[in-house]
N, CA, C and O atoms as a Maestro MAE file, in Angstrom:
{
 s_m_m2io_version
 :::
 2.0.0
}

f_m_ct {
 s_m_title
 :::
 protein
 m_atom[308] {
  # First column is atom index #
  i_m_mmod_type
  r_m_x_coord
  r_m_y_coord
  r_m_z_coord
  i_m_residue_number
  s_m_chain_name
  s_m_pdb_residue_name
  s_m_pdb_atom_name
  i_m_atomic_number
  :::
  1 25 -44.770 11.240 2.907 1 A "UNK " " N  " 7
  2 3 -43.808 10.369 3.564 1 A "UNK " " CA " 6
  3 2 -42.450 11.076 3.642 1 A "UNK " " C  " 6
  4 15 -42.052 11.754 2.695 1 A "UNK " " O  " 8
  5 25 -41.690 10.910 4.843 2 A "UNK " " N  " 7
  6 3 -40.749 11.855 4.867 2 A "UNK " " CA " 6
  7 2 -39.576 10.729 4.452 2 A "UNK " " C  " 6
  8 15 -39.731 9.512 4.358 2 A "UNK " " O  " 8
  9 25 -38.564 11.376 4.272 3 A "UNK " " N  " 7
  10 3 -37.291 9.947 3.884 3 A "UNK " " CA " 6
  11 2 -36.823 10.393 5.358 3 A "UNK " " C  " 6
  12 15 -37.112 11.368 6.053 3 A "UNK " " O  " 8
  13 25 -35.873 9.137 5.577 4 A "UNK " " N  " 7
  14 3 -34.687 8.975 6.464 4 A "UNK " " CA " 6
  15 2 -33.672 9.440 6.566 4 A "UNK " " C  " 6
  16 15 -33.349 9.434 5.378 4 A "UNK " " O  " 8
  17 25 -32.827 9.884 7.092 5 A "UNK " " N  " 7
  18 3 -31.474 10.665 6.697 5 A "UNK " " CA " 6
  19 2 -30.597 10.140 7.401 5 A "UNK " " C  " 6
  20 15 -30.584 10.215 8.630 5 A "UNK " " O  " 8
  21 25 -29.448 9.326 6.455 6 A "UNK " " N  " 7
  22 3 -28.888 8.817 6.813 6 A "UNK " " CA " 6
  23 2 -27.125 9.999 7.709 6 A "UNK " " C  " 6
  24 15 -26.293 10.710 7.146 6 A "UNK " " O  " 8
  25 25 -27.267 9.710 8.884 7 A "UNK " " N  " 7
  26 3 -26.712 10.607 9.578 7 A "UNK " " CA " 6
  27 2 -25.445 9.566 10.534 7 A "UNK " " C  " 6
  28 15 -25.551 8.341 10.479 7 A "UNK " " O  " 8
  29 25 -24.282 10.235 11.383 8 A "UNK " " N  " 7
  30 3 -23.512 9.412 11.791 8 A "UNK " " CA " 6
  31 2 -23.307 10.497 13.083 8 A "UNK " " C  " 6
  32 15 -23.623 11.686 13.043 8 A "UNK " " O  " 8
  33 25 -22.659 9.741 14.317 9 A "UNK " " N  " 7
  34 3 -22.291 10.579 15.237 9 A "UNK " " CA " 6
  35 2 -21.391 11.404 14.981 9 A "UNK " " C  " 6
  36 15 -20.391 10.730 14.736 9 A "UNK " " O  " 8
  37 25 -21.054 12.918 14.855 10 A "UNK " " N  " 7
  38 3 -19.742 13.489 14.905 10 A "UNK " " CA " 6
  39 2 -20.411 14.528 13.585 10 A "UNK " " C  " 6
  40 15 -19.845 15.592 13.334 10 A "UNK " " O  " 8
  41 25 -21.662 14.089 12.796 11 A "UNK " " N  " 7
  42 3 -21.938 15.162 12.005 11 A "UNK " " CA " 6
  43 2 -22.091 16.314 11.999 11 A "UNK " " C  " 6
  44 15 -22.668 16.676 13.025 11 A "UNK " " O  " 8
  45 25 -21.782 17.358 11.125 12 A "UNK " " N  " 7
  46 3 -22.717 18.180 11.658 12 A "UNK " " CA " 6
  47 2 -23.608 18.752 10.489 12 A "UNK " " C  " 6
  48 15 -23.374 18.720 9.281 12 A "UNK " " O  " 8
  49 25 -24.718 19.298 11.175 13 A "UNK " " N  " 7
  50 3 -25.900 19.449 9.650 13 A "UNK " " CA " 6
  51 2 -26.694 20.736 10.328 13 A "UNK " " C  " 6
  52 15 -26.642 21.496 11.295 13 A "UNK " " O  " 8
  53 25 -27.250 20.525 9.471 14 A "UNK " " N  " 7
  54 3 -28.232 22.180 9.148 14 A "UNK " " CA " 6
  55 2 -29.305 22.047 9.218 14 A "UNK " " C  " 6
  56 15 -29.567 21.314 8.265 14 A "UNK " " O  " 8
  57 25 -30.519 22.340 9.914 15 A "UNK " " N  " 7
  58 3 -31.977 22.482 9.881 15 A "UNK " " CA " 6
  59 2 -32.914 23.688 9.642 15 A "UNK " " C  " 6
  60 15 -32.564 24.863 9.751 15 A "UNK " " O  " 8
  61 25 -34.147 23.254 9.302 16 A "UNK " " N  " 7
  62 3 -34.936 24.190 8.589 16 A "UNK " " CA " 6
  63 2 -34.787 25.681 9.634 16 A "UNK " " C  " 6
  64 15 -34.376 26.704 9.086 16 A "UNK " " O  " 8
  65 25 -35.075 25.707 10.845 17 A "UNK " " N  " 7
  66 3 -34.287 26.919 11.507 17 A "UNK " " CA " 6
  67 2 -33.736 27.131 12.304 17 A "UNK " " C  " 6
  68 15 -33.682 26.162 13.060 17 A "UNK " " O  " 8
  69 25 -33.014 28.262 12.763 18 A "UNK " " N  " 7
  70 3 -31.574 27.957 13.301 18 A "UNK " " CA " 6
  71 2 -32.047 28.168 14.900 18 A "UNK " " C  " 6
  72 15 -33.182 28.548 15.188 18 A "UNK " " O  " 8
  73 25 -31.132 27.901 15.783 19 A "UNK " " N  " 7
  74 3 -31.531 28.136 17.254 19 A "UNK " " CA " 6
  75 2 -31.305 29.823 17.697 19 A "UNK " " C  " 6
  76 15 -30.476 30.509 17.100 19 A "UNK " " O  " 8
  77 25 -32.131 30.358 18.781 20 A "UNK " " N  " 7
  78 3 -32.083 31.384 18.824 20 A "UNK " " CA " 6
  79 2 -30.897 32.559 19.634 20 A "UNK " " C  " 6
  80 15 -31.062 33.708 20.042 20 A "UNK " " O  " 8
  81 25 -29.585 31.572 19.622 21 A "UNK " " N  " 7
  82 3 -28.063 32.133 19.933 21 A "UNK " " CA " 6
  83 2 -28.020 32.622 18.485 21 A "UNK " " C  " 6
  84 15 -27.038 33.347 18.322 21 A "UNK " " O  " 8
  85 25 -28.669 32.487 17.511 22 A "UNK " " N  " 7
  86 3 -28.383 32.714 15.971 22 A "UNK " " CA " 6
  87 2 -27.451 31.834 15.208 22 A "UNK " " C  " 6
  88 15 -27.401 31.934 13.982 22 A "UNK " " O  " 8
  89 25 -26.750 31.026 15.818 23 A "UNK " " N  " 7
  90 3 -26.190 29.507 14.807 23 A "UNK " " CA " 6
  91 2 -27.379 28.203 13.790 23 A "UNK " " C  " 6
  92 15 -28.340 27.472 14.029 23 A "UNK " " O  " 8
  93 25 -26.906 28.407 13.163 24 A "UNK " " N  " 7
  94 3 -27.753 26.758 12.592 24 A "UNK " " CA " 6
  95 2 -26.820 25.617 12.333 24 A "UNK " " C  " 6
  96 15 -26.986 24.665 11.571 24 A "UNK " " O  " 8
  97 25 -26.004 25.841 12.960 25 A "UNK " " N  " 7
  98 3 -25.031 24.279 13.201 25 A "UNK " " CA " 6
  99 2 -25.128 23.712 14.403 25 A "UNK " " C  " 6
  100 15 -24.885 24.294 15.460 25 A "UNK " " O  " 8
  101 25 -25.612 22.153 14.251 26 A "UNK " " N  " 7
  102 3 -25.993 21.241 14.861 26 A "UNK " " CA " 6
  103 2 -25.020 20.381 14.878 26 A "UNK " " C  " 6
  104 15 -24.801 20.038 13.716 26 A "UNK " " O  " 8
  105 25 -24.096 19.686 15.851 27 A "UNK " " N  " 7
  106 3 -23.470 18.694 15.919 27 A "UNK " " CA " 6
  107 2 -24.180 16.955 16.145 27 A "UNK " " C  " 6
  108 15 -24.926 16.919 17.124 27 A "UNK " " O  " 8
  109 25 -24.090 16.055 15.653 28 A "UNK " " N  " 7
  110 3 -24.887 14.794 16.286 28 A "UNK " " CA " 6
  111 2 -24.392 14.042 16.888 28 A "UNK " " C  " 6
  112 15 -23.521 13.289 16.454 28 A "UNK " " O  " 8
  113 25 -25.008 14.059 18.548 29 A "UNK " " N  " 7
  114 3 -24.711 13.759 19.730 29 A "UNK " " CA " 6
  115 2 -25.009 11.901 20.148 29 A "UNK " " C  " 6
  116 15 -24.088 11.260 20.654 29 A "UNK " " O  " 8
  117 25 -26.053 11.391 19.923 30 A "UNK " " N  " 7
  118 3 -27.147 10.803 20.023 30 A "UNK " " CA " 6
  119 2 -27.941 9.961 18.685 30 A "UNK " " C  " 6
  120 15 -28.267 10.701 17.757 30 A "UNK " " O  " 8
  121 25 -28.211 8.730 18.559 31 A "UNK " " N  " 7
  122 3 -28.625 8.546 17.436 31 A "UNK " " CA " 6
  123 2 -29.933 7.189 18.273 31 A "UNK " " C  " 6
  124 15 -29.542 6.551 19.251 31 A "UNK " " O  " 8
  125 25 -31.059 7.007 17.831 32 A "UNK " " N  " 7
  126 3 -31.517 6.523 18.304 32 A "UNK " " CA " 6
  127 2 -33.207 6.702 17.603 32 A "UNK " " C  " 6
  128 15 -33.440 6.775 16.396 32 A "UNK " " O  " 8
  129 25 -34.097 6.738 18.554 33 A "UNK " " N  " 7
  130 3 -35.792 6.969 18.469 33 A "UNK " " CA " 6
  131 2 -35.112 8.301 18.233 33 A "UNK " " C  " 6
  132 15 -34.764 8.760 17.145 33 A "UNK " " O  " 8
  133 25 -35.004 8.749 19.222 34 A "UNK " " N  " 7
  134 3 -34.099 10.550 19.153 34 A "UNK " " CA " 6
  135 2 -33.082 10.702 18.873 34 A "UNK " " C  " 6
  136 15 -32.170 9.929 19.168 34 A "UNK " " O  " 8
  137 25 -32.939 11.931 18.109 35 A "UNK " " N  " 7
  138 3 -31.711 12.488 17.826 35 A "UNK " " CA " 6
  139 2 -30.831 13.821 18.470 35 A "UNK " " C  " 6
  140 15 -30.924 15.032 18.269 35 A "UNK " " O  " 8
  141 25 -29.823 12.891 19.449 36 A "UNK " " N  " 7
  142 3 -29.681 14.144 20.113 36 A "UNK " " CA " 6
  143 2 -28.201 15.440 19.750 36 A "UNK " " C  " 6
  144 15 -27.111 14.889 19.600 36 A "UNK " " O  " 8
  145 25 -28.203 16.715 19.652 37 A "UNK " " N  " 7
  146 3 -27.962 17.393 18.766 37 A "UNK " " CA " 6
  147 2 -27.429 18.466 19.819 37 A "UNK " " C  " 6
  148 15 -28.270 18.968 20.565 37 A "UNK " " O  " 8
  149 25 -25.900 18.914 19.956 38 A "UNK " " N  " 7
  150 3 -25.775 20.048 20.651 38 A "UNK " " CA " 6
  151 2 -25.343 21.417 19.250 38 A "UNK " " C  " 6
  152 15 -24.850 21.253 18.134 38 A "UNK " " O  " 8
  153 25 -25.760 22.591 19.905 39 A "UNK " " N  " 7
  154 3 -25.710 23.915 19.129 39 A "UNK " " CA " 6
  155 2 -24.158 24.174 18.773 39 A "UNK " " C  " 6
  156 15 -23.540 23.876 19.795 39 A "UNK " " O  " 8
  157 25 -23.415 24.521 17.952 40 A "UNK " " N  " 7
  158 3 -22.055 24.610 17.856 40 A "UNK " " CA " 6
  159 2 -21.815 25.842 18.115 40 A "UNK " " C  " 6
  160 15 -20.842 26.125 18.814 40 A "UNK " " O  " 8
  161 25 -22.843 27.051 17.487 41 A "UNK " " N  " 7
  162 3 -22.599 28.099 18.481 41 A "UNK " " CA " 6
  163 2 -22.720 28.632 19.983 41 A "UNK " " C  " 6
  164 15 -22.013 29.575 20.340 41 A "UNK " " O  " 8
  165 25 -23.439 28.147 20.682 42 A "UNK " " N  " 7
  166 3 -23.903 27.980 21.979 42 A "UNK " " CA " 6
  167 2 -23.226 27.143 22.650 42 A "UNK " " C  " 6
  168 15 -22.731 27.748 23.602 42 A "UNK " " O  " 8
  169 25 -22.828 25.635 22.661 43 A "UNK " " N  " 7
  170 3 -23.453 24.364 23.255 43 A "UNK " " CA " 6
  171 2 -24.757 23.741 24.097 43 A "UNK " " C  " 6
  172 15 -24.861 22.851 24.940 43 A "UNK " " O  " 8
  173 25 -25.512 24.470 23.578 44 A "UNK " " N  " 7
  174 3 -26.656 23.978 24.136 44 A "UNK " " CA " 6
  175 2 -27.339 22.262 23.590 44 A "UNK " " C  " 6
  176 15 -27.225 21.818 22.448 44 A "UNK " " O  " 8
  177 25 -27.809 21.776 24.386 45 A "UNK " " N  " 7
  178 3 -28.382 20.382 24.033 45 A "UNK " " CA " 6
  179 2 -29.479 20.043 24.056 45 A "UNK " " C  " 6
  180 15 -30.265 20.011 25.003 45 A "UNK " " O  " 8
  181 25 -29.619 19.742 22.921 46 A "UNK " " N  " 7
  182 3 -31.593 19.188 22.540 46 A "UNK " " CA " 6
  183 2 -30.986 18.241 22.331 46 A "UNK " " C  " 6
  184 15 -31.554 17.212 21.967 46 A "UNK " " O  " 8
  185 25 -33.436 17.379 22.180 47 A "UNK " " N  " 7
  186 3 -33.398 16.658 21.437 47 A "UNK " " CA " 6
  187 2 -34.404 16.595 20.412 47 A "UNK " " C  " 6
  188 15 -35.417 17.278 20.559 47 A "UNK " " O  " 8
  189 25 -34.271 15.893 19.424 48 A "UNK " " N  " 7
  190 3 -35.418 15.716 18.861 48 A "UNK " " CA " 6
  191 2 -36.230 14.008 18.588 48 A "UNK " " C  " 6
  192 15 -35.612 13.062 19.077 48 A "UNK " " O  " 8
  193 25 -37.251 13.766 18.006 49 A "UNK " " N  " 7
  194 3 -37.792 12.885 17.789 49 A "UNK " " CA " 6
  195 2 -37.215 12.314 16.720 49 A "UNK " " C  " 6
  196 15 -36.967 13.377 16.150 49 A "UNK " " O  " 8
  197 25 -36.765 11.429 15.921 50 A "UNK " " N  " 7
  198 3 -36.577 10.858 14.743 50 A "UNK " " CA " 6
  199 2 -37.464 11.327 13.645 50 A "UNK " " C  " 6
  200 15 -37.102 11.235 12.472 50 A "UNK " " O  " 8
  201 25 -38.402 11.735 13.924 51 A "UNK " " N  " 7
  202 3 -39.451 11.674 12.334 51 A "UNK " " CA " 6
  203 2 -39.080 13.427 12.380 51 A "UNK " " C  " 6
  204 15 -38.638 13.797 11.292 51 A "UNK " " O  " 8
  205 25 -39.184 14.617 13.484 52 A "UNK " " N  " 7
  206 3 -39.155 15.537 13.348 52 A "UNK " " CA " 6
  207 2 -38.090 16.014 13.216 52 A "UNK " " C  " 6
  208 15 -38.214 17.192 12.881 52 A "UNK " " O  " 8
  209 25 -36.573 15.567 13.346 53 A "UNK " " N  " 7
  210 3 -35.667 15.924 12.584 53 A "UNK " " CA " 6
  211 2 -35.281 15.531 11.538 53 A "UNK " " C  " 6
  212 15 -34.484 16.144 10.828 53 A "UNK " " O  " 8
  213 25 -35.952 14.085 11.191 54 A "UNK " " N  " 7
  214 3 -35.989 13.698 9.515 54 A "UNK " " CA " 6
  215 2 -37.015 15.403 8.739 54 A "UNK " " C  " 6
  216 15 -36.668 16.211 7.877 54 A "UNK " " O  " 8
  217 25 -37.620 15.353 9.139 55 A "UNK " " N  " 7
  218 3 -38.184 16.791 8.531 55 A "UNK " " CA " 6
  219 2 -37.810 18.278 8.957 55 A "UNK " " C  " 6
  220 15 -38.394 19.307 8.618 55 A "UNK " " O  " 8
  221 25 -37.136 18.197 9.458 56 A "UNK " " N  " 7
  222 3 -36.279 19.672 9.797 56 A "UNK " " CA " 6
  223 2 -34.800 19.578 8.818 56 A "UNK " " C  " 6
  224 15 -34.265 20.501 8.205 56 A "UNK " " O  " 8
  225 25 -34.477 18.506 8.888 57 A "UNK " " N  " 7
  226 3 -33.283 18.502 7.877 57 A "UNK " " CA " 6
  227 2 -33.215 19.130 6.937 57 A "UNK " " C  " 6
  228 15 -34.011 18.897 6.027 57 A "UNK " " O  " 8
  229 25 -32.198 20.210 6.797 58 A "UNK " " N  " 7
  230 3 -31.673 20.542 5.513 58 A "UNK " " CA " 6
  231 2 -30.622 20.685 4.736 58 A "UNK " " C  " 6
  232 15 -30.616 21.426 3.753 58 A "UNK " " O  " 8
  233 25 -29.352 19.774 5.233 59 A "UNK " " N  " 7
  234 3 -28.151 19.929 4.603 59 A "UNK " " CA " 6
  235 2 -27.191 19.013 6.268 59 A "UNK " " C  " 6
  236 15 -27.388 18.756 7.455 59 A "UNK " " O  " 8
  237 25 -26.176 18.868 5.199 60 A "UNK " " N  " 7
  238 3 -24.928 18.487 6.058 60 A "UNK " " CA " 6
  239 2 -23.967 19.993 6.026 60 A "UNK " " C  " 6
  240 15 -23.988 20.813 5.107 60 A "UNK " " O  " 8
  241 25 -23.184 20.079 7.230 61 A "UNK " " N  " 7
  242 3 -22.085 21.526 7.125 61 A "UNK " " CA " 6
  243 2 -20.751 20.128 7.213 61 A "UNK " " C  " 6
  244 15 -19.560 20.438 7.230 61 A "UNK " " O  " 8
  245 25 -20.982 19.373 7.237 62 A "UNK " " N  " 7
  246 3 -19.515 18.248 7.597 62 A "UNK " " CA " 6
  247 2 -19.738 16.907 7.975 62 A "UNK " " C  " 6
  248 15 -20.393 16.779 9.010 62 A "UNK " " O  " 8
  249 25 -19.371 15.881 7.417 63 A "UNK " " N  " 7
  250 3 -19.624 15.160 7.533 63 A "UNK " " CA " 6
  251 2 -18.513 14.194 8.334 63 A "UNK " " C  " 6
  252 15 -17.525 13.906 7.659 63 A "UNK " " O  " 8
  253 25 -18.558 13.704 9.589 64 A "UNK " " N  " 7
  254 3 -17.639 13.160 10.930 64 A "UNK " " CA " 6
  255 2 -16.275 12.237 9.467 64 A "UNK " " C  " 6
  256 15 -15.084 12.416 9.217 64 A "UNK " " O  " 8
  257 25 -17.347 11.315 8.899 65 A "UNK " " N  " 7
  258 3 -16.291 10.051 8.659 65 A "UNK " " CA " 6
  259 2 -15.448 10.623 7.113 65 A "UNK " " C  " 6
  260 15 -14.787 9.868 6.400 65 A "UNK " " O  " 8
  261 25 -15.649 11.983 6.861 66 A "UNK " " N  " 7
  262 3 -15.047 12.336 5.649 66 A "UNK " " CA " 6
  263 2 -13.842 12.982 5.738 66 A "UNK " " C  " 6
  264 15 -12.983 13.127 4.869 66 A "UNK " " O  " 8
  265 25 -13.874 13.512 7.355 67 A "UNK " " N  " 7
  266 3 -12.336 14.180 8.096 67 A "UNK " " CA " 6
  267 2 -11.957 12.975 9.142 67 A "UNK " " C  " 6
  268 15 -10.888 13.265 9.678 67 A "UNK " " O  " 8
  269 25 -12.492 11.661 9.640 68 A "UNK " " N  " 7
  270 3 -11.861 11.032 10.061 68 A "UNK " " CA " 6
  271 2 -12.437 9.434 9.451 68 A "UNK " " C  " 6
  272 15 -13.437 8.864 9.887 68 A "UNK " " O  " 8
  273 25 -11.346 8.797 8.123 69 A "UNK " " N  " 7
  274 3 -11.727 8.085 7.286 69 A "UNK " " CA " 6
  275 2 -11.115 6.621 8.467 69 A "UNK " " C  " 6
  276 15 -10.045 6.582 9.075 69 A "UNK " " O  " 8
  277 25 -12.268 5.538 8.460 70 A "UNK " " N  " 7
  278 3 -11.305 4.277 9.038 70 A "UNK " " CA " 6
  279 2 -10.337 4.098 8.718 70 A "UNK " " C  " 6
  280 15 -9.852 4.714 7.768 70 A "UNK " " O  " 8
  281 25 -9.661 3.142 9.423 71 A "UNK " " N  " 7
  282 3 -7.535 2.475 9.437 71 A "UNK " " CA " 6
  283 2 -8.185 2.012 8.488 71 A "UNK " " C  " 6
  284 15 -9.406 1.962 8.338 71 A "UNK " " O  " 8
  285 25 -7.210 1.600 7.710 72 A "UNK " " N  " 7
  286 3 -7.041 0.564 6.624 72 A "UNK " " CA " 6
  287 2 -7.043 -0.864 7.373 72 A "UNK " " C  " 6
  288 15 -6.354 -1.221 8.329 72 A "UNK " " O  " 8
  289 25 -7.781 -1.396 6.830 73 A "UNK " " N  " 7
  290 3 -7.606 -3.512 7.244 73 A "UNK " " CA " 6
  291 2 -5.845 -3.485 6.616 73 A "UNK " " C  " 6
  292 15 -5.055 -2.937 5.848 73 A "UNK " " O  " 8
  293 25 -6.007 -4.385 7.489 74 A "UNK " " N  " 7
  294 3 -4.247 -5.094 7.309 74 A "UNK " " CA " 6
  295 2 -4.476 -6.173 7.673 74 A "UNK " " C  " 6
  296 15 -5.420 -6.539 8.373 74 A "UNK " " O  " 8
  297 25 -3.309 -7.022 7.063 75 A "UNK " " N  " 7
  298 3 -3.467 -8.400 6.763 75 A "UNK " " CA " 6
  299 2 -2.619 -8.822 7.148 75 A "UNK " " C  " 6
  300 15 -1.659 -8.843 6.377 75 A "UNK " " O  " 8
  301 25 -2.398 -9.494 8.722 76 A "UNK " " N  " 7
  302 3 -1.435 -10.441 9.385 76 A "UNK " " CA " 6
  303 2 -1.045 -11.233 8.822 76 A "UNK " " C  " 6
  304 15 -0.372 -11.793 9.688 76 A "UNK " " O  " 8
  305 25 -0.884 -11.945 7.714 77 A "UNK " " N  " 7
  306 3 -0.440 -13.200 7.273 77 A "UNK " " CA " 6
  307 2 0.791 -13.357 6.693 77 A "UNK " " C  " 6
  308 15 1.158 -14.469 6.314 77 A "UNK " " O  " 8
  :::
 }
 m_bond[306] {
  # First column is bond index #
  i_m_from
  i_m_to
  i_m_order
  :::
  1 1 2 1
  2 2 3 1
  3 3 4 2
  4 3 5 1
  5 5 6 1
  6 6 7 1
  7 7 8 2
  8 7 9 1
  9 9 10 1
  10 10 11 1
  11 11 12 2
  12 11 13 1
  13 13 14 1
  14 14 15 1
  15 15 16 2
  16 15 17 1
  17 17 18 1
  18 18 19 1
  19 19 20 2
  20 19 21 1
  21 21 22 1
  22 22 23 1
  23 23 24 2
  24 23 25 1
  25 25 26 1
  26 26 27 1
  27 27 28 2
  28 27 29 1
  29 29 30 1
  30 30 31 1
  31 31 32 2
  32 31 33 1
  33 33 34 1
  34 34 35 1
  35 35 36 2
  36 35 37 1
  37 37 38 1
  38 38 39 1
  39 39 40 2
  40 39 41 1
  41 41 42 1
  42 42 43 1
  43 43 44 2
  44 43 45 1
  45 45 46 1
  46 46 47 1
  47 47 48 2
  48 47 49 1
  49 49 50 1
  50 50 51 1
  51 51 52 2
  52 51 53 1
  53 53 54 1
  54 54 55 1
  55 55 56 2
  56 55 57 1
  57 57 58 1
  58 58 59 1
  59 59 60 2
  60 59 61 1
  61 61 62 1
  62 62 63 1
  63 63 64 2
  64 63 65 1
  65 65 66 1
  66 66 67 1
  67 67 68 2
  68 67 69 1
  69 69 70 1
  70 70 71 1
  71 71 72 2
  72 71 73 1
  73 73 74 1
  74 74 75 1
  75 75 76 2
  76 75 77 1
  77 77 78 1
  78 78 79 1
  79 79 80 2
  80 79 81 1
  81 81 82 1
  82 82 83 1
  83 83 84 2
  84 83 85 1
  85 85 86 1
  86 86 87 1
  87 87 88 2
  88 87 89 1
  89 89 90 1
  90 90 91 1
  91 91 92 2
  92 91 93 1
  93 93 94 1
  94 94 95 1
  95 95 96 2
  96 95 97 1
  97 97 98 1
  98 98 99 1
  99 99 100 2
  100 99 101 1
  101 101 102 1
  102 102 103 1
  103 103 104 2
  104 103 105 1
  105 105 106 1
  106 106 107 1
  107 107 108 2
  108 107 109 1
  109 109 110 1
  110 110 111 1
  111 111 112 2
  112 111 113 1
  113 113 114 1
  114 114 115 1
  115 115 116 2
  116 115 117 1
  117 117 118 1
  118 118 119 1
  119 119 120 2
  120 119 121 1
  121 121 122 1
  122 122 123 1
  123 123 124 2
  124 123 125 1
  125 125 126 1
  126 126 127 1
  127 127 128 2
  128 127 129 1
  129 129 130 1
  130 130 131 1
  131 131 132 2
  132 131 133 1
  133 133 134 1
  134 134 135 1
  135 135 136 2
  136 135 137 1
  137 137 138 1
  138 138 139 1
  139 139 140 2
  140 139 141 1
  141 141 142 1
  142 142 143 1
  143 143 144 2
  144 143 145 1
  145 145 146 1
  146 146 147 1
  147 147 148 2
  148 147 149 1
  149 149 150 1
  150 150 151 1
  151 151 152 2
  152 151 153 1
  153 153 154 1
  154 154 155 1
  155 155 156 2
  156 155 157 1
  157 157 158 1
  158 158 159 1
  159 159 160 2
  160 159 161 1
  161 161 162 1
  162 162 163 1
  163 163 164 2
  164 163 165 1
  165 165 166 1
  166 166 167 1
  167 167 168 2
  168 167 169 1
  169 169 170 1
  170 170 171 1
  171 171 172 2
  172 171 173 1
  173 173 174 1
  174 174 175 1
  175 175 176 2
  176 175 177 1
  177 177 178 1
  178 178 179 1
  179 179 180 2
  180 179 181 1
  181 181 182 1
  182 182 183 1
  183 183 184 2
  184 185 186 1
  185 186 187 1
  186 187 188 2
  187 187 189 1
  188 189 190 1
  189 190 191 1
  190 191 192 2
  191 191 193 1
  192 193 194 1
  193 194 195 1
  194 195 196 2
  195 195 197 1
  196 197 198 1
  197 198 199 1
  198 199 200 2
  199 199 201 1
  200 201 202 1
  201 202 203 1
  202 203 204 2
  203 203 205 1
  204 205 206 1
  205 206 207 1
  206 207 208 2
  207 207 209 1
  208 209 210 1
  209 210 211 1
  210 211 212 2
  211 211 213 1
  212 213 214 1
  213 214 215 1
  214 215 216 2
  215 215 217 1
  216 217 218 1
  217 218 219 1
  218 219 220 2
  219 219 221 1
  220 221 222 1
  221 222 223 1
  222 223 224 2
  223 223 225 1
  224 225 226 1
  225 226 227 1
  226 227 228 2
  227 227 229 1
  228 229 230 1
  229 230 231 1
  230 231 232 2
  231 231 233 1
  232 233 234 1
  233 234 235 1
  234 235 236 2
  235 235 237 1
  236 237 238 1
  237 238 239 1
  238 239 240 2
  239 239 241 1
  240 241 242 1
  241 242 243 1
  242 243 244 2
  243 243 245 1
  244 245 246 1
  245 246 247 1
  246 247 248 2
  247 247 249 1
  248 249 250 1
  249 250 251 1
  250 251 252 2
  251 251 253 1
  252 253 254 1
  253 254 255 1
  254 255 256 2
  255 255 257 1
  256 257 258 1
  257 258 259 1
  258 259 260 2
  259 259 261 1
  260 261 262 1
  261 262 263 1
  262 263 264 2
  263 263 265 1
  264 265 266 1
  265 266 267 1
  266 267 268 2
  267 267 269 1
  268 269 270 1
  269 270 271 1
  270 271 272 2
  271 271 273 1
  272 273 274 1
  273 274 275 1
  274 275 276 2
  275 275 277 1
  276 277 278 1
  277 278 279 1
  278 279 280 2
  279 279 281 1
  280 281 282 1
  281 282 283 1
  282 283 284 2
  283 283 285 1
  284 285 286 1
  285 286 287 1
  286 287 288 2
  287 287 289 1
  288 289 290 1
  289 290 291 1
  290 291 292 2
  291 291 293 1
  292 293 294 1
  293 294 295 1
  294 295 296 2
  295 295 297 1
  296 297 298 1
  297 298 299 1
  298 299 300 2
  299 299 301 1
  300 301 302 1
  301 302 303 1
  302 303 304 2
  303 303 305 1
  304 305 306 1
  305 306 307 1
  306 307 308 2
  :::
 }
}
């Protein structure tokens, strides 16, 4: 059973191998059945299936919401 990987738009992550411009950074484009993923060295654009990039996964290089954290709630009252 493969796990899920919990992923967000704006990520970027690492898979089992790299594309053949020679980068293995993947940006996430797309979230869905598919996951769609442009090359950061290239820009080239795939996609993949959900279950087959749950199993190609191997790491985060950055994670979107850790360099851009939500506003703070504020309280009109």
């Amino acid at each position: 059973m493969v796990k899920v990987v919990e992923i967000a738009l704006g990520d970027v992550v690492k898979l089992k191998k790299g594309h053949p411009c020679g980068a293995n950074e993947w940006e996430i484009t797309k979230l869905g059945m598919d996951i769609g993923m442009t090359c950061v060295g290239c820009g080239r654009k795939v996609r993949l299936m959900r279950y087959d990039f749950d199993r190609r996964f191997r790491g985060y290089i950055k994670r979107y919401h850790e360099e851009h954290p939500p506003e703070a709630l504020t309280d009109e009252s």
